[in-house]
C-alpha positions as CSV (number, residue, x, y, z in Angstrom):
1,X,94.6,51.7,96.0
2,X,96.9,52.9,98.6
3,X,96.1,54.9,101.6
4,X,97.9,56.6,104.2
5,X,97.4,56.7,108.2
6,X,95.1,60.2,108.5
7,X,92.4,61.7,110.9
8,X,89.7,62.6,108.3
9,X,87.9,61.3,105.0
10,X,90.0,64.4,102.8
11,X,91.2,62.5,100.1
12,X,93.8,63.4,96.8
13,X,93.7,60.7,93.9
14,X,96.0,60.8,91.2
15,X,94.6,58.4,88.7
16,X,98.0,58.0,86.3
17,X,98.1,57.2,82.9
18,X,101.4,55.3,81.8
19,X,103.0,56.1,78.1
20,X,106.1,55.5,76.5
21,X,107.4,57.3,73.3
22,X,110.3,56.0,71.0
23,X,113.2,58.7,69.8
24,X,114.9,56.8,67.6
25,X,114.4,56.7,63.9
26,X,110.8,55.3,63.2
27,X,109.2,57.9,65.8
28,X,105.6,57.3,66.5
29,X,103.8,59.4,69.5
30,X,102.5,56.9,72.3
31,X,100.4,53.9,71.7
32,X,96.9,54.5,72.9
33,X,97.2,51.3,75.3
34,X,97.5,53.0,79.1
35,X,97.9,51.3,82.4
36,X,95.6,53.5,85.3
37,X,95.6,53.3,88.5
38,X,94.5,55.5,91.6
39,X,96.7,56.7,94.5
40,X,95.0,58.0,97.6
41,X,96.6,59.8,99.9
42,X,94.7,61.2,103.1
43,X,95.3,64.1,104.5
44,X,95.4,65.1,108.5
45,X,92.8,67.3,109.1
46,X,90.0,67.7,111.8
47,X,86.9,69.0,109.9
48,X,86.4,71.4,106.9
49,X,87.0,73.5,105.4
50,X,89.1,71.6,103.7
51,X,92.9,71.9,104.6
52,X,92.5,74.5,107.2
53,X,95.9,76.6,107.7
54,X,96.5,75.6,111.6
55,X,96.6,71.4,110.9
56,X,97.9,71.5,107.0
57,X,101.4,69.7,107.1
58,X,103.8,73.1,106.7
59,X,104.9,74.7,104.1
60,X,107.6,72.7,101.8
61,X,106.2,69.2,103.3
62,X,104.8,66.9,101.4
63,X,102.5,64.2,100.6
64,X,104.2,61.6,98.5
65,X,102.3,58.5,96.4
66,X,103.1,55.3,96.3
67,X,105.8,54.1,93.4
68,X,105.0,53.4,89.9
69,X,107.3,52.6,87.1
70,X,107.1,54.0,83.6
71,X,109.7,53.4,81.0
72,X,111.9,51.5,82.9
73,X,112.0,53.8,85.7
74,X,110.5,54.3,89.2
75,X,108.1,57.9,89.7
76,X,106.0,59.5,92.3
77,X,103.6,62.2,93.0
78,X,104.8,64.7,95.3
79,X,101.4,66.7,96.9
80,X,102.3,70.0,99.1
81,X,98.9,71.1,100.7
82,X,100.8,73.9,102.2
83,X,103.0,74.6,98.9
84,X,106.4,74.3,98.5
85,X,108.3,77.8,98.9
86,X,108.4,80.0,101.9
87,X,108.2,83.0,100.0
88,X,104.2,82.0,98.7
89,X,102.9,82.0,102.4
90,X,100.7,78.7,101.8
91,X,99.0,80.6,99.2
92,X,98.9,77.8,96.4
93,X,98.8,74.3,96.8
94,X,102.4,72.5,94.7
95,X,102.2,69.4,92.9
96,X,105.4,67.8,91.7
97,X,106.5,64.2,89.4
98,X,109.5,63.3,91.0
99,X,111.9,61.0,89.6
100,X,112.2,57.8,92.2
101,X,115.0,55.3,91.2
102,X,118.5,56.0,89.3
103,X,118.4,57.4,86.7
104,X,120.9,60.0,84.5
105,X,119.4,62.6,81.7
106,X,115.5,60.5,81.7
107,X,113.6,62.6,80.0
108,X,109.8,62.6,80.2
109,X,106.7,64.7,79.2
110,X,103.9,65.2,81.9
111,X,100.4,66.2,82.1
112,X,98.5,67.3,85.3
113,X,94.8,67.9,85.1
114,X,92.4,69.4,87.9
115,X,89.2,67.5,87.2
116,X,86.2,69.1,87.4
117,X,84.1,67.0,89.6
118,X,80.8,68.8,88.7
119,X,80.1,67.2,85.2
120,X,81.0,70.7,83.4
121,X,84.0,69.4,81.7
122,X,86.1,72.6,82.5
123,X,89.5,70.9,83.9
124,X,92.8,72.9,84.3
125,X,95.3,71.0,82.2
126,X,98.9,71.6,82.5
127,X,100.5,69.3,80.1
128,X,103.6,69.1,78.0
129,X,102.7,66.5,75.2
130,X,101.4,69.4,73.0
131,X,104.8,70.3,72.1
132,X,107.1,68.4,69.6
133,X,109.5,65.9,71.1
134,X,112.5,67.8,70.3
135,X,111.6,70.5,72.6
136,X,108.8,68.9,74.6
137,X,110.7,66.5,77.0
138,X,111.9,68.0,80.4
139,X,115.3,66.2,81.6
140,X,115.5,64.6,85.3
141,X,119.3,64.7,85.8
142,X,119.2,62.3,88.4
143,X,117.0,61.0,91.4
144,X,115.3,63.1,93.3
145,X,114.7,65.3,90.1
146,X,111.1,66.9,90.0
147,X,108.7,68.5,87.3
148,X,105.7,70.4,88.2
149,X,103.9,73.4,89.9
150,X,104.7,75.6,92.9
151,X,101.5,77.9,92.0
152,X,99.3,75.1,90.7
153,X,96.1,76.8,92.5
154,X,95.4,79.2,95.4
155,X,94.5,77.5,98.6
156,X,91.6,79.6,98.9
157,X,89.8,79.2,95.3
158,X,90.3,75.7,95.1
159,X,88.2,75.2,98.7
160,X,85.4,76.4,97.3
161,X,85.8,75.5,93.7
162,X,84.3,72.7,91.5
163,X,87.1,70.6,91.7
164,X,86.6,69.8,95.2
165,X,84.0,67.3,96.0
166,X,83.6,65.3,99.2
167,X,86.6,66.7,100.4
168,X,88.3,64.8,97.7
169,X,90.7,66.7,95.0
170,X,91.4,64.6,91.9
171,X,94.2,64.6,89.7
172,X,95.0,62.7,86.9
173,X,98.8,62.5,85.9
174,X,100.2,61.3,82.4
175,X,103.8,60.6,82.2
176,X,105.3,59.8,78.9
177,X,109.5,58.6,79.1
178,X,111.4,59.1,75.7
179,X,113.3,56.3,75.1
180,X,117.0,57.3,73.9
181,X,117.3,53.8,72.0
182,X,117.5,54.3,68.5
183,X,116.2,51.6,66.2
184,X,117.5,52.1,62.2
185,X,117.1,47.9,61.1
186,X,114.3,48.7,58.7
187,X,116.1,51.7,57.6
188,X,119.2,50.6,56.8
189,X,121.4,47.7,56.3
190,X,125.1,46.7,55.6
191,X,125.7,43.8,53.2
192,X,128.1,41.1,55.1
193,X,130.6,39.5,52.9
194,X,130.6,35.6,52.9
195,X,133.5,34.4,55.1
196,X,136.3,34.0,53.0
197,X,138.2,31.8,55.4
198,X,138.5,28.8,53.3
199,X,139.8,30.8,50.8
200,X,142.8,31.9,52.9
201,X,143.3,28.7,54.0
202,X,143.0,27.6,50.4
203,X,145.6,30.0,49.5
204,X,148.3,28.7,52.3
205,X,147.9,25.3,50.9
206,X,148.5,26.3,47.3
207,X,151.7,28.5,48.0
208,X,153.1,25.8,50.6
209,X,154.1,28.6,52.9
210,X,155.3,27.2,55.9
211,X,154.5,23.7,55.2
212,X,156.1,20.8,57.8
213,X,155.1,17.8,56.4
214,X,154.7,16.1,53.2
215,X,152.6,12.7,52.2
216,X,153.9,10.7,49.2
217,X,150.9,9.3,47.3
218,X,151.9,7.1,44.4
219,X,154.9,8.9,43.9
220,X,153.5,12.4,43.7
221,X,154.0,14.8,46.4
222,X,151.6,17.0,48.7
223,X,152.7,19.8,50.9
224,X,150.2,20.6,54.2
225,X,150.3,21.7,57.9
226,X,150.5,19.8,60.5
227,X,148.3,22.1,62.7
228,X,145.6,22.7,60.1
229,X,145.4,19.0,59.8
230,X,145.3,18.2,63.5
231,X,143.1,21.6,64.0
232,X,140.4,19.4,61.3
233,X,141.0,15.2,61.6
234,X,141.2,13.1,65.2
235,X,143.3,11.2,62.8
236,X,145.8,13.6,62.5
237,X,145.6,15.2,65.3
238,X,146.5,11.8,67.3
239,X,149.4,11.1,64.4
240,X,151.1,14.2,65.0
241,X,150.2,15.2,68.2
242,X,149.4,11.7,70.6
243,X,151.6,9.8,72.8
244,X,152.8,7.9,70.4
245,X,152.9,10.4,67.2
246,X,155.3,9.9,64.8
247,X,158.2,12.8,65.3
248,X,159.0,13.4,61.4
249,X,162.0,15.4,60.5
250,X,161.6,18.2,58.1
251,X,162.5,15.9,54.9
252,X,160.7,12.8,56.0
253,X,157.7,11.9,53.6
254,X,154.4,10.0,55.1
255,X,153.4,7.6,52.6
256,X,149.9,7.0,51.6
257,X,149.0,3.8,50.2
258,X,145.9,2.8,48.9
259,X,144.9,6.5,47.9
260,X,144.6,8.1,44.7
261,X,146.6,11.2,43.8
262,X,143.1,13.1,43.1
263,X,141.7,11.9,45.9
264,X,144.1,12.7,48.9
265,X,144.0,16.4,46.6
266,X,140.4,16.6,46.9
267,X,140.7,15.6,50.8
268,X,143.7,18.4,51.2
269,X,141.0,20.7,49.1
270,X,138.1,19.8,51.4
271,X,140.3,19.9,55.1
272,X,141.7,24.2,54.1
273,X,138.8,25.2,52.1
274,X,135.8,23.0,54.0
275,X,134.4,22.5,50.3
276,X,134.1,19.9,48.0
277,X,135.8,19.3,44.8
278,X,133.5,18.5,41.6
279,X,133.8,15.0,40.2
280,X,135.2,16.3,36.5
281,X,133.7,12.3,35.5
282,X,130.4,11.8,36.6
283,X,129.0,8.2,35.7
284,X,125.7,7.4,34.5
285,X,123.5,5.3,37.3
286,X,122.3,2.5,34.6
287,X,125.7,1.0,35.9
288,X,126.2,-0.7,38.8
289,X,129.8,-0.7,39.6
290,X,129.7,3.1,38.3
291,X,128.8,4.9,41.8
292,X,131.7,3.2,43.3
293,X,134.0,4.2,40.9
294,X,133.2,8.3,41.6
295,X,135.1,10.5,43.5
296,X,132.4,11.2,45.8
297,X,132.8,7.5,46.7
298,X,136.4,7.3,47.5
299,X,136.0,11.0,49.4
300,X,133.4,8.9,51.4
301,X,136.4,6.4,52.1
302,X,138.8,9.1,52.8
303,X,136.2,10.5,55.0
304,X,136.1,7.5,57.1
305,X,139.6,7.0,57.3
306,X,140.2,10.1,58.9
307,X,137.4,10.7,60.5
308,X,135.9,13.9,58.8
309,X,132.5,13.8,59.6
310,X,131.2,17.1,57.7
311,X,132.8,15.2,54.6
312,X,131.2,11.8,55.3
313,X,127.6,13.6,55.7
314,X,128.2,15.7,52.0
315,X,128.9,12.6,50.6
316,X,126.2,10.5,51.8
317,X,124.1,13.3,50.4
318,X,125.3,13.5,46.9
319,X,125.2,9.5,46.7
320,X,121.5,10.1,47.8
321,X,120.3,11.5,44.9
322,X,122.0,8.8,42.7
323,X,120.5,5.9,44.0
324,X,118.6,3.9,41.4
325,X,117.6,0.4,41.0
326,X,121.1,-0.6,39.6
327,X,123.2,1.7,41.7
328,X,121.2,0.1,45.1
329,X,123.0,-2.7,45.8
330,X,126.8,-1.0,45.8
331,X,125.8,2.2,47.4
332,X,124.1,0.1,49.9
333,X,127.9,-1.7,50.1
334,X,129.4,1.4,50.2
335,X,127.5,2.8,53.0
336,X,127.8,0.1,55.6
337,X,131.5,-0.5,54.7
338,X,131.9,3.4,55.6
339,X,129.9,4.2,58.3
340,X,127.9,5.9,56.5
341,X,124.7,5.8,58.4
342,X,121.9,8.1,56.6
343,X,122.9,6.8,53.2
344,X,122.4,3.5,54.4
345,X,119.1,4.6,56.1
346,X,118.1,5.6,52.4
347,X,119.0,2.5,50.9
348,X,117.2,0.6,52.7
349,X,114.2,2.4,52.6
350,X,114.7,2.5,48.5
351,X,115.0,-1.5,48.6
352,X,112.2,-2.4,51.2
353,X,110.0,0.1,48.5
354,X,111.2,-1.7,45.2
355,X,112.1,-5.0,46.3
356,X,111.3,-7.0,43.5
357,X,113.0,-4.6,41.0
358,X,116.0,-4.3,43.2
359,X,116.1,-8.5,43.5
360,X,116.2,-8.6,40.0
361,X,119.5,-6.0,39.6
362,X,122.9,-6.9,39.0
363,X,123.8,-4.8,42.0
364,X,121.3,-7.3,44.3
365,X,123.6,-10.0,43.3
366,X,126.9,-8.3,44.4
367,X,125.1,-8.0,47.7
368,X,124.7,-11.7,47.4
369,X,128.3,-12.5,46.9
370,X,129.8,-9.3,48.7
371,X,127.8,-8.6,52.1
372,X,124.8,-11.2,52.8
373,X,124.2,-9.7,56.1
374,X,123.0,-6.5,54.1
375,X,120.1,-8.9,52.5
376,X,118.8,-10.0,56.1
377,X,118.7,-6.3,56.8
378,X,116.8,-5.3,53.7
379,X,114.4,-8.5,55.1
380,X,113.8,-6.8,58.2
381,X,112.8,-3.3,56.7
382,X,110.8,-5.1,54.6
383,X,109.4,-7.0,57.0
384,X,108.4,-3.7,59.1
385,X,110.9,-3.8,61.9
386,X,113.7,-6.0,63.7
387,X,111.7,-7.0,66.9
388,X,108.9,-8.6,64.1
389,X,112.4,-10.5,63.0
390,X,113.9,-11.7,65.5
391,X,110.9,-13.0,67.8
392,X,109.4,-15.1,64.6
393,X,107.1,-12.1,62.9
394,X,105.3,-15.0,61.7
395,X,105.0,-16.4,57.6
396,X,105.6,-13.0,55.7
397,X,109.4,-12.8,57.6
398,X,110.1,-16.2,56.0
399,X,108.3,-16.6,52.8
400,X,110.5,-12.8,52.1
401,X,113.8,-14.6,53.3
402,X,113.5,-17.6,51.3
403,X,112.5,-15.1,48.4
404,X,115.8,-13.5,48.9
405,X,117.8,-16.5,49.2
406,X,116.3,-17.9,46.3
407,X,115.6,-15.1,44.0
408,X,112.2,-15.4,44.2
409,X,110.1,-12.3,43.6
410,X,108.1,-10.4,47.0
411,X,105.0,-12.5,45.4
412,X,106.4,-15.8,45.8
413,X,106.8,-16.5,42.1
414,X,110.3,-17.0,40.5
415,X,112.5,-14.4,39.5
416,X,114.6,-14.5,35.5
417,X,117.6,-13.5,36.3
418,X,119.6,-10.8,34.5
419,X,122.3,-12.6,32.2
């Protein structure tokens, strides 16, 4: 409620009704859900009738509400007791929506209704939101743009009329902003192509185009890049780029030891494509020594080698879903010799569960002769946690660590060992 410094109780309230409509290409006409509010503006008078001619403000002056925003943009109600052009001789009163803040092309609908303040319903409407919103809207070109009436009622008629009551004139004002934005998601879509950059890269490595550096691995020969390389491995990147890089001339070889021809190709494969080769010899898990033999395995090597941490997490999670009771203890090898962190996670949590199976594999007793620290860690995820061990978690902590130096089962009793 605002109200302006005056000399009488004459009022004018604009109670305004806030909509927005969408012009894009789900149109729907306004939501019922309004914001009101009244304006009062007082006008300078002395005593009634109401606006008499000597005290009214003049003739294109104005009475102007306080700001309210609609659709993003700042409007106001422009009131001219005395009307707006010269040429009417303060015969009507002139109402006007002005446009407040910047603004370029807004276009808006408005409604303007006289209330009848006697109960008999009959209220002079001027409204634009019974037309379509093609040709409904009126366009504010830019600030200071106003819609509205210079004749909205003679001065005379609307002293003595129903609409007038306590010296107060109602109004209520409905402005509706179009919105320009235009919305089509639900209508239509355009299919996105996977990215086929791998496959590019894929097709440089294949063709050798521009290659600057060759690796010699058991006598067969592997053409790459230098910046792809660096671009994907620390390793590289400090071997051909670092301080102390090694400067290679255009026929030197690098030579790889200790790597399989189809595994530095399935390295190459993963590094330009950022996919993983499929082992063409899968082994069955009732082995133990069979998980280390895959190539998923010696990827998992490569992986650590040259620090390709996106290959060291794919591998962990194939070797995942092969862990059995046999495969255990090697995988559980494999994972701490690699840094392989979450597979070594899940072995753990796979011994601690099965313990007594698991004690009783062939793969338990490569742990025995391979990596005995790994049985003191299966102990304390057994146990429940490492503060229990280390600060003397009382009977159950030793009773399991003699069982597993021993080979006795989690229930104290001995163990047959697999022959």
């Amino acid at each position: 409620m605002v109200s302006y410094t005056a000399l009488s109780v004459s009022q004018f309230i604009a109670r305004v009704t806030l909509r927005q409509y969408n012009n894009g290409c789900r149109r729907k006409r306004s939501p019922r859900k309004s914001h009101r509010f009244s304006i009062i503006i007082r006008l300078t008078m002395r005593k009634t009738p109401w606006l008499t001619h000597q005290l009214a403000p003049g003739i294109g002056k104005y009475i102007a509400s306080d700001d309210f925003t609609v659709g993003g943009f700042r409007w106001s109600i422009y009131f001219y007791p005395d009307g707006k052009n010269q040429e009417d001789n303060s015969t009507y009163v002139s109402v006007f929506i002005a446009l407040a803040s910047e603004g370029t092309d807004v276009r808006a609908l408005f409604e303007l209704t006289l209330v009848d303040q006697s109960g008999k319903g009959k209220h002079k409407v001027h409204s634009h939101f019974d037309r379509s919103l093609e040709s409904g809207p009126y366009t504010l070109k830019y600030r200071g743009s106003m819609w509205g009436y210079k004749r909205f009622y003679r001065r005379q008629m609307l002293e003595t009329s129903d609409y007038l009551k306590d010296d107060c004139l109602k109004i209520n004002c409905t402005v509706g902003v179009v919105v320009s934005a235009v919305d089509c998601s639900r209508l239509h879509s355009i299919q996105v192509p996977e990215s086929d950059i791998g496959s590019h890269f894929g097709m440089l490595l294949d063709n050798t185009e521009a290659a600057d550096v060759v690796f010699n691995v058991a006598g067969e020969k592997f053409h790459a890049h230098k910046l792809v390389l660096a671009a994907r491995s620390p390793v590289f990147h400090s071997q051909f780029f670092g301080p102390e890089g090694v400067d290679l001339d255009h026929d030197h070889e690098i030579v790889v030891a200790d790597t399989e021809p189809k595994v530095f190709k399935a390295l190459l494969h993963f590094i330009y494509r950022d996919t993983v080769m499929e082992d063409d010899s899968p082994c069955e898990s009732s082995t133990s020594s069979c998980i280390s033999d895959t190539l998923t395995a010696k990827l998992l090597s490569a992986a650590d080698t040259y620090d390709l941490s996106r290959l060291r997490s794919i591998c962990e999670s194939h070797l995942c879903k092969h862990i059995s009771v046999n495969s255990l203890g090697r995988a559980l090898a494999l994972a701490h010799k690699y840094h392989a962190i979450q597979l070594k996670a899940v072995c753990l949590r796979f011994a601690s569960q099965n313990l007594a199976a698991v004690m009783r594999s062939d793969g338990f007793e490569y742990l025995k002769e391979e990596c005995p620290k790994l049985q003191s860690e299966i102990l304390k995820m057994v146990a429940g946690c490492e503060d229990e061990c280390s600060s003397g978690g009382g009977a159950k902590s030793r009773s399991v660590c003699s069982q597993l130096s021993d080979g006795g089962d989690a229930n104290g009793k001995r163990v047959r060992q697999r022959t």
